[in-house]
C-alpha positions as CSV (number, residue, x, y, z in Angstrom):
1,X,5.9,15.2,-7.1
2,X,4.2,16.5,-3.8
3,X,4.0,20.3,-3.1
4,X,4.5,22.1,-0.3
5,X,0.9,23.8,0.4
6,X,-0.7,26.0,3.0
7,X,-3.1,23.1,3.2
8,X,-0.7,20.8,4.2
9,X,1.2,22.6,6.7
10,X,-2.1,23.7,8.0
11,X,-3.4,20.4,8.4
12,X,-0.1,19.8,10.5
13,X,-0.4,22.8,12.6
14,X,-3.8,21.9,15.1
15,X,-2.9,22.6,18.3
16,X,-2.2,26.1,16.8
17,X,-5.9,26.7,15.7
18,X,-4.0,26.3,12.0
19,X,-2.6,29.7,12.2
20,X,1.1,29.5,10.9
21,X,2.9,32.4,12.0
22,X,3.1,31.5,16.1
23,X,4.3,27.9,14.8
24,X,7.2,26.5,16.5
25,X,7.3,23.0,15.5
26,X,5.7,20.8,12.5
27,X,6.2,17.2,11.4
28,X,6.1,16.6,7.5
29,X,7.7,13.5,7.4
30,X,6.8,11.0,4.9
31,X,4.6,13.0,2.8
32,X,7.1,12.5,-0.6
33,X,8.2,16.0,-0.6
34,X,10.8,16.6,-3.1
35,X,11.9,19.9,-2.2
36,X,11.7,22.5,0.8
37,X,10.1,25.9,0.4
38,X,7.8,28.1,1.6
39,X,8.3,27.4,5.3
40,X,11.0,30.0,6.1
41,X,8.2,32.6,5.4
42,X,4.7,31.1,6.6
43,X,6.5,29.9,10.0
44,X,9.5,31.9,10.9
45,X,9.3,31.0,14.6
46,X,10.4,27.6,13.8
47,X,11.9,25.5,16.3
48,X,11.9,21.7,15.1
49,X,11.7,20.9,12.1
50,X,10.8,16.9,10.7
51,X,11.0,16.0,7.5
52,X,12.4,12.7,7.5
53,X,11.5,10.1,4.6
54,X,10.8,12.2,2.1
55,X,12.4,12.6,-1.4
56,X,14.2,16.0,-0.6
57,X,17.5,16.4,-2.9
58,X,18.6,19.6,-1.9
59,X,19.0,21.3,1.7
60,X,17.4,24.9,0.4
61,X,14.9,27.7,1.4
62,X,16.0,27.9,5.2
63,X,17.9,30.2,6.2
64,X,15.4,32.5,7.6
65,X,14.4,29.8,10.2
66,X,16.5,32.0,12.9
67,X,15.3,30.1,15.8
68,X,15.3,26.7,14.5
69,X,17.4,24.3,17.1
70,X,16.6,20.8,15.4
71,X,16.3,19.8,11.9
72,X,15.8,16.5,10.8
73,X,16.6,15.3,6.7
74,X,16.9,11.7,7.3
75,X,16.2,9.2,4.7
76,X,16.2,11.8,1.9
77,X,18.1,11.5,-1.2
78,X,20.7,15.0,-0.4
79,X,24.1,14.3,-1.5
80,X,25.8,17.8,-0.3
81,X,25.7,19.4,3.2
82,X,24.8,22.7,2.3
83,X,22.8,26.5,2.7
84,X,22.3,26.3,6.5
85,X,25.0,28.7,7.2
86,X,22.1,31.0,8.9
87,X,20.8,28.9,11.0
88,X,22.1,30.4,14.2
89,X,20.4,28.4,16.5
90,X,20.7,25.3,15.3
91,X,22.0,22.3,18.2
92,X,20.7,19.0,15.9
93,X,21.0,17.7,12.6
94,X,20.3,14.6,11.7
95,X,21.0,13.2,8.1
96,X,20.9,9.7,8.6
97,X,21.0,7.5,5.6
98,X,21.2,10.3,2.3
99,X,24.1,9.5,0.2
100,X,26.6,12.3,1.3
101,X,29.6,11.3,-0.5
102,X,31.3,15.1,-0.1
103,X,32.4,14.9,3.2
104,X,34.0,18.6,2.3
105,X,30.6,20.0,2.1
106,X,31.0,19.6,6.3
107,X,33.0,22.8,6.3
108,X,29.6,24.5,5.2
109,X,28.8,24.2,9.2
110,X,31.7,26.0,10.8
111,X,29.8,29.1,11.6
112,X,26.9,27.3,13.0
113,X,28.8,27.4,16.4
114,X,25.8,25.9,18.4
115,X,25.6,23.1,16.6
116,X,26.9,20.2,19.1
117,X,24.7,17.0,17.5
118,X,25.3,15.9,13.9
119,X,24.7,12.2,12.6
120,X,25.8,11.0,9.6
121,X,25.3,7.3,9.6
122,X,24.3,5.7,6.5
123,X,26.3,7.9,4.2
124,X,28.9,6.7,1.9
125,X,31.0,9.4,3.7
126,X,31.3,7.4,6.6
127,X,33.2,4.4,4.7
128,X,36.2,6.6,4.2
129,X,39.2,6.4,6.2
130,X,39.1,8.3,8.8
131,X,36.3,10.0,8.6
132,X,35.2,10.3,12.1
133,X,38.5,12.4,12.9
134,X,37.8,14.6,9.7
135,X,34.5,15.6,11.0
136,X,35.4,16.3,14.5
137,X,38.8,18.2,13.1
138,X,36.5,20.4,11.3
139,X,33.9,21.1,13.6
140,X,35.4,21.6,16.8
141,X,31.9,22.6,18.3
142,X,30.3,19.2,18.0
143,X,29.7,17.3,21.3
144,X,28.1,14.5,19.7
145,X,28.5,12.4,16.1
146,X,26.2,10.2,15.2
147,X,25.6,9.3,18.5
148,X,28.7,9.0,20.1
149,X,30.2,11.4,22.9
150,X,33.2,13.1,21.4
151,X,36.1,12.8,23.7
152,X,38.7,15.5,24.3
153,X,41.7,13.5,23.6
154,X,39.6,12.1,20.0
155,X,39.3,16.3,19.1
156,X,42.8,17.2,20.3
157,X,44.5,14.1,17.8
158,X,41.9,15.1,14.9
159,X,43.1,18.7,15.0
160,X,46.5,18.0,15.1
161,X,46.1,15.5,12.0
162,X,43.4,17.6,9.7
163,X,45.3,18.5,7.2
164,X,46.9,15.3,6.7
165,X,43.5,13.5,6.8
166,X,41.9,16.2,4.9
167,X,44.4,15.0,1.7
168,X,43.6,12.0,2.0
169,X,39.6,12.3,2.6
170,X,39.9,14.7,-0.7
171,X,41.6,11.7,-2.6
172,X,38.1,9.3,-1.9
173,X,36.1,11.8,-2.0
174,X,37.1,12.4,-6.1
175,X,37.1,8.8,-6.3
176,X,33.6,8.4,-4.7
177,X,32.1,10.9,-7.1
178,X,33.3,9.5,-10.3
179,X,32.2,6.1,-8.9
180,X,28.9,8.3,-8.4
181,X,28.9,9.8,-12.0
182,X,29.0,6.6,-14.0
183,X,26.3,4.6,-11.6
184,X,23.8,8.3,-11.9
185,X,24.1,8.2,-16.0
186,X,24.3,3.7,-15.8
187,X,20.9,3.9,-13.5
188,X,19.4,6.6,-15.3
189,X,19.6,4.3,-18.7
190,X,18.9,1.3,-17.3
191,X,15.6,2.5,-16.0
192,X,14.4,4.0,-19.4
193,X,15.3,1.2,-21.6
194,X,13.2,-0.9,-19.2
195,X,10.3,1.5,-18.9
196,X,10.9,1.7,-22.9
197,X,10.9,-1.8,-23.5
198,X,10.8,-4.5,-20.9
199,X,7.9,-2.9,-18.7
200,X,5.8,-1.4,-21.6
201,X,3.7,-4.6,-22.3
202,X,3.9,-6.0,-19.0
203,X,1.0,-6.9,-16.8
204,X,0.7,-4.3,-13.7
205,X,1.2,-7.0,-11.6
206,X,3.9,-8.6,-13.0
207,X,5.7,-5.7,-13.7
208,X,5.4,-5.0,-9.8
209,X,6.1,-8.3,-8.6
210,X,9.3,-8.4,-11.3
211,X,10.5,-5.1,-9.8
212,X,10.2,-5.7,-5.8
213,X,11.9,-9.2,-6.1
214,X,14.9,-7.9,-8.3
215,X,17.9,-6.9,-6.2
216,X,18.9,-2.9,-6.7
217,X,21.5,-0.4,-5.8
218,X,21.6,2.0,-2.9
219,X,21.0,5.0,-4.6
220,X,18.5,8.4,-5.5
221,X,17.5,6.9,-8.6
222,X,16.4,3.9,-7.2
223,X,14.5,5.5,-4.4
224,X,12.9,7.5,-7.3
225,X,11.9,4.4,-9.1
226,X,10.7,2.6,-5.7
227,X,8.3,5.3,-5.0
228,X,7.2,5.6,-8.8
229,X,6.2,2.1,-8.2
230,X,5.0,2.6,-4.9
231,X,2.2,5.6,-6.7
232,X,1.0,3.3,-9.2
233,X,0.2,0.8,-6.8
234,X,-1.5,3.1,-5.0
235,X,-3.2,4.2,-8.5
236,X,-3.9,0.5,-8.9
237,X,-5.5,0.4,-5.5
238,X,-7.8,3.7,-5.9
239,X,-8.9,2.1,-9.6
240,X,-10.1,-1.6,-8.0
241,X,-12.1,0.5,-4.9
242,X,-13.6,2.7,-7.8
243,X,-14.9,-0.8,-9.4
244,X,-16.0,-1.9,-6.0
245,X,-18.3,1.0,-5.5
246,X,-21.7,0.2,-5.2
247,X,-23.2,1.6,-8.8
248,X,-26.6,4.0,-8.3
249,X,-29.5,1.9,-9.0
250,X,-32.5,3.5,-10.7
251,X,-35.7,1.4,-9.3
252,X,-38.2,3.2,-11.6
253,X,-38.2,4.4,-15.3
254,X,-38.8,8.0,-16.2
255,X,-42.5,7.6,-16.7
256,X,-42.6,5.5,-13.2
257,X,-42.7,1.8,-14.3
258,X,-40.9,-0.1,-11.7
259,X,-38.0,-2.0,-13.3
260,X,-37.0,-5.8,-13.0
261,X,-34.0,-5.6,-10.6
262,X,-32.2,-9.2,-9.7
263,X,-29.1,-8.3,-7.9
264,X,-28.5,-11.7,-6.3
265,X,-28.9,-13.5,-9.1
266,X,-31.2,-15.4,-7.4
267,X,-33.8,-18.0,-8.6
268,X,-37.5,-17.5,-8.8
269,X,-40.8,-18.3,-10.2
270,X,-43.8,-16.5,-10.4
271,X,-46.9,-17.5,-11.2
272,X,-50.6,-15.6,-11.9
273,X,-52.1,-18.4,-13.3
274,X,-54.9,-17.9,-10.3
275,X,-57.7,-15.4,-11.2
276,X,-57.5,-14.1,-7.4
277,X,-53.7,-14.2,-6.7
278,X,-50.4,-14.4,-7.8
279,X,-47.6,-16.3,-6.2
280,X,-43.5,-15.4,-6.1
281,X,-41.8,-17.8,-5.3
282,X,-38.1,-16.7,-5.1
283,X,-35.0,-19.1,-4.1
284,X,-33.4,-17.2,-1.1
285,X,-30.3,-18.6,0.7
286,X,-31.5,-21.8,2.6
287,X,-29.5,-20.6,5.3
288,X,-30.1,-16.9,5.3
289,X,-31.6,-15.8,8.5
290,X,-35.2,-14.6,8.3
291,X,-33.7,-11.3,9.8
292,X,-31.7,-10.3,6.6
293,X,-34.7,-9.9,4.8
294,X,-36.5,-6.9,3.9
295,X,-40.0,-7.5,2.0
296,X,-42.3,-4.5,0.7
297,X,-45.3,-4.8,-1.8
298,X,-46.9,-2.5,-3.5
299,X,-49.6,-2.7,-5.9
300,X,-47.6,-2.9,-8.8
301,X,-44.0,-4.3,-7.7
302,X,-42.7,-6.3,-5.0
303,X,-39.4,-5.5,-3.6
304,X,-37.1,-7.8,-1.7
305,X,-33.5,-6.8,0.1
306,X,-31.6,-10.1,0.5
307,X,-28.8,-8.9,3.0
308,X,-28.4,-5.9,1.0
309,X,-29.0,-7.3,-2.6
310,X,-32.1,-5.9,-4.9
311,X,-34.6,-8.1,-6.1
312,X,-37.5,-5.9,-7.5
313,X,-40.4,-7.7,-9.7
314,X,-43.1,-5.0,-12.0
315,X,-46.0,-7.3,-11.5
316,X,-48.4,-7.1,-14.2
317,X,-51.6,-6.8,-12.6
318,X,-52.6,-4.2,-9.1
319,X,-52.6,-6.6,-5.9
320,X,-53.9,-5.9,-2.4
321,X,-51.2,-5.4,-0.7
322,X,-52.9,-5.5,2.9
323,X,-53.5,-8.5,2.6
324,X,-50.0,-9.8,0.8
325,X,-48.6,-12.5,2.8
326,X,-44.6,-14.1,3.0
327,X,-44.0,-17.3,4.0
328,X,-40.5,-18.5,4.4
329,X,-39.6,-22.8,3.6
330,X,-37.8,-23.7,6.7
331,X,-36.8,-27.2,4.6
332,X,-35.7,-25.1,1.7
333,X,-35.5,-21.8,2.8
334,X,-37.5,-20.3,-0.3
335,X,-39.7,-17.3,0.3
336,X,-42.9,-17.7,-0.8
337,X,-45.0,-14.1,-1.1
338,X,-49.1,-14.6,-2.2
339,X,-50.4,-11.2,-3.1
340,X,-54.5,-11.2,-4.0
341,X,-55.5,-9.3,-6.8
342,X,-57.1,-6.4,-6.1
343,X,-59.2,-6.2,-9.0
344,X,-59.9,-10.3,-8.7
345,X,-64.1,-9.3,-9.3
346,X,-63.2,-9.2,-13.2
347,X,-61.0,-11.6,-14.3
348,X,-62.6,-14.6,-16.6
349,X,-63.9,-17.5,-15.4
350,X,-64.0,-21.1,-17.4
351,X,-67.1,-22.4,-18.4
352,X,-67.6,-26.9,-18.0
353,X,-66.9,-26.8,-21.7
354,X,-63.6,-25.5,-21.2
355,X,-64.2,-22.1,-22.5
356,X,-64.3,-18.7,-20.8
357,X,-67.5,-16.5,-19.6
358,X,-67.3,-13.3,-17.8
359,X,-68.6,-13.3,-14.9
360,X,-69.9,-10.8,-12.5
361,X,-68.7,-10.1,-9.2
362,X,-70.7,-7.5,-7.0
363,X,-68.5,-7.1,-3.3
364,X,-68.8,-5.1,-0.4
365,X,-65.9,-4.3,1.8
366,X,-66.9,-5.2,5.6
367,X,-66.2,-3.5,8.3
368,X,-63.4,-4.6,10.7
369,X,-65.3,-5.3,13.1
370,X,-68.1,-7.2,11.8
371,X,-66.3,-10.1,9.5
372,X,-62.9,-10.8,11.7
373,X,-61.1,-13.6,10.1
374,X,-59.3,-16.3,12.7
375,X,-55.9,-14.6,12.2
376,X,-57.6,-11.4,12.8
377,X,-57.6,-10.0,9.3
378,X,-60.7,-8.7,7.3
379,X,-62.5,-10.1,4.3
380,X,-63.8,-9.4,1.2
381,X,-67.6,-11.3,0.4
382,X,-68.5,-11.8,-2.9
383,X,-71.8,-12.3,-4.6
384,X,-72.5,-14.1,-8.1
385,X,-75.2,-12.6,-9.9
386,X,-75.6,-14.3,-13.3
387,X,-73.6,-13.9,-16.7
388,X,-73.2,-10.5,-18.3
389,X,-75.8,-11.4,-21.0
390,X,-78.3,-11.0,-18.4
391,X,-76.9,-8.4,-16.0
392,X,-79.6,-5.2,-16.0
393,X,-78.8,-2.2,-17.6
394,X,-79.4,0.1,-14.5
395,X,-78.1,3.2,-17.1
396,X,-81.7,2.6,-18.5
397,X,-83.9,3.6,-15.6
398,X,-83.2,7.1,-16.8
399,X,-84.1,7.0,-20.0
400,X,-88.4,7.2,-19.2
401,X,-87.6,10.7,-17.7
402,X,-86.8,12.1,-21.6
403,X,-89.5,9.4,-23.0
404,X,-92.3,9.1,-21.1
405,X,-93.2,6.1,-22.8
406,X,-90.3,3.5,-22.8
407,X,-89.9,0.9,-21.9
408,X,-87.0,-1.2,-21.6
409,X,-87.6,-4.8,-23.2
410,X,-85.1,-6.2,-20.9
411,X,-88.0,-5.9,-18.1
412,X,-90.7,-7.9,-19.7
413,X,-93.0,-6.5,-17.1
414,X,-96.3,-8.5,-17.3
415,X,-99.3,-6.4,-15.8
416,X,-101.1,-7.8,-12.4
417,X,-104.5,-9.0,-12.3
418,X,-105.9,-7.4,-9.7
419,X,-107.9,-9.9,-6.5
420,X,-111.7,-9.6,-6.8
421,X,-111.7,-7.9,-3.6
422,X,-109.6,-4.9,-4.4
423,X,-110.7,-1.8,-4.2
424,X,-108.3,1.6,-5.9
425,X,-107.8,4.5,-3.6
426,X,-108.8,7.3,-5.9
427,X,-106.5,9.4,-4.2
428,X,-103.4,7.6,-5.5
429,X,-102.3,8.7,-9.2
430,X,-101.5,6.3,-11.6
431,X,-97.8,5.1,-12.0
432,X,-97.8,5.6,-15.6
């Protein structure tokens, strides 16, 4: 059931700054209103009044709406004409297509003496016999029903005749509402044995389907059912777009490890078989434009965006990501990415026997502008010194500063036989 709220009427009322008082007209048409309050005292300086296509039952909670001239309750579900006796001002009402079956309830609108405009089409009232001359009998101020200019020779014949056709209009009128009683209580019990029973295990969909393609009466309690279904469609709807939603994707762990993310199910292959690189080679849409990707590397992940999909990869080794290159297949469409190792000076080497030797790498990093490579990039040199086994121990050149004496093995310095010709400056001191 929707409310009435200062929200809403708020939300209605821009042109006024949303202040309600100085309102004069609002529109709350097809908002599923089931009953009118509130209005007659946050806008009394109503004027026009819409609130067609709701589920209002009741006319109620108006009559302080002293300046209202045009009120509009069509396509509700009011069955009785009813508590507008105060509205002085009114010109206009328009009740189109309720299910008024107590055309008596008319009468309730003598002493609204400016009323000249009053439709009624789409009531049962309007299938009695003569109906039209009833209503013009009665209110002898209209100068319009449902449309139609009343003429003077029409009101004169329908005042002469009102009682007569009053007797008779009361005679369908009792009939209508026992006709009205049984379908209300028939209705009612037809829709709760099949909410019991029949639409309990259904599917959602079926049970929607099953309902829109079954023919139903022209009555409140169907309207009620149509917009029961009508919400949990709408319930349905909100549920799917919830599933939809894009969930919040966490690229790193708590203590910062990147995560493996493959959103596009795509594909790929990586390989760090190569002491100085490792390869991803990851099966993108042959298609795809180039334009649609998004590549970033970082030492210890690569991350791709494939029109808006995820593919993150922890790599398992730290990679120089200046000089990370992708390459895209223009046969196949795979993007290949070749990232160098950054710390390529220490990985293990293979002997010709097959087995492994560590090797070491001594490197200097060049400047830019002395070692430009033909793409314009910089490089890294490397120099081989020997195997470890062999590498000197530079920690030991400390070590004769504490012993005077030692000397480290590794040396085997061999003394130097000086030429016959030499002669010692006595002013040098010895180096030992």
């Amino acid at each position: 059931m929707v409310r009435i709220t200062v929200e809403l009427v708020r939300n209605k009322t821009e042109h006024h700054d949303r202040l309600l008082g100085p309102v004069e007209e609002i529109a709350l048409h097809q908002e599923n209103i089931e009953k009118i309050e509130y209005l007659q005292d946050w806008c009394p300086k109503l004027k026009i009044l819409l609130m067609q296509s709701n589920l209002i039952a009741k006319i109620e909670n108006l009559n302080k709406l002293k300046h209202l001239t045009y009120l509009n309750l069509a396509l509700n579900n009011i069955e009785i004409i009813e508590n507008l006796e105060r509205l002085e001002s009114l010109e206009k009402l328009d009740l189109t297509l309720n299910f008024i079956g107590e055309i008596t309830s008319v009468e309730n609108l003598v002493g609204n003496y400016n009323l000249e405009n009053l439709y009624l089409i789409g009531n049962p009232c309007t299938d009695y016999d003569n109906y039209r001359d009833f209503v013009i009998g009665t209110l002898p101020q209209l100068v319009y029903l449902d449309g139609t200019a009343i003429e003077r020779s029409i009101r004169i014949t329908a005042l002469q005749n009102l009682p007569f056709i009053r007797s008779n209009i009361i005679f369908e009128q009792e009939d209508y509402k026992y006709k009205r009683q049984k379908q209300k209580s028939r209705l009612q019990a037809q829709i709760s044995e099949k909410w019991e029973n029949e639409y309990q295990d259904m599917d959602p969909d079926e049970r929607n389907k099953k309902f829109w393609a079954e023919k139903t009466e022209h009555a409140p309690e169907v309207r009620y059912e149509m917009e029961r279904f009508r919400q949990l469609k709408l319930k349905s709807f909100e549920t799917e777009d919830k599933k939809e939603e894009k969930r919040h994707l966490n690229f790193f762990a708590a203590d910062g490890r990147p995560f493996n993310i493959n959103q596009a199910k795509l594909v790929f292959r990586f390989d760090n078989s190569d002491r100085n690189k490792c390869t991803l080679d990851l099966a993108v849409y042959k298609h795809l434009d180039s334009s649609h990707l998004d590549i970033d590397v970082q030492p210890n992940y690569v991350r791709i965006i494939i029109k808006g999909k995820i593919f993150q990869l922890h790599l398992p080794e730290e990679v120089d990501t200046s000089n990370s290159v992708a390459e895209r297949s223009q046969t196949t469409g795979h993007l290949v990415v070749t990232m160098p190792l950054a710390n390529a000076a220490i990985k293990p080497a293979s002997n010709t026997d097959g087995s492994t030797k560590k090797v070491a790498l001594l490197y200097t990093e060049h400047k830019a502008e002395e070692c430009h490579t033909a793409n314009g990039q910089t490089k890294r040199e490397f120099l081989e010194i020997g195997p470890a086994d062999n590498i000197l121990d530079f920690t030991a050149l400390t070590q004769p500063r504490s012993k005077p004496n030692y000397i480290d093995p590794r040396f085997n310095l061999v003394g130097k036989i000086p030429s016959p010709d030499f002669v010692d400056n006595p002013e040098v001191p010895d180096l030992i």
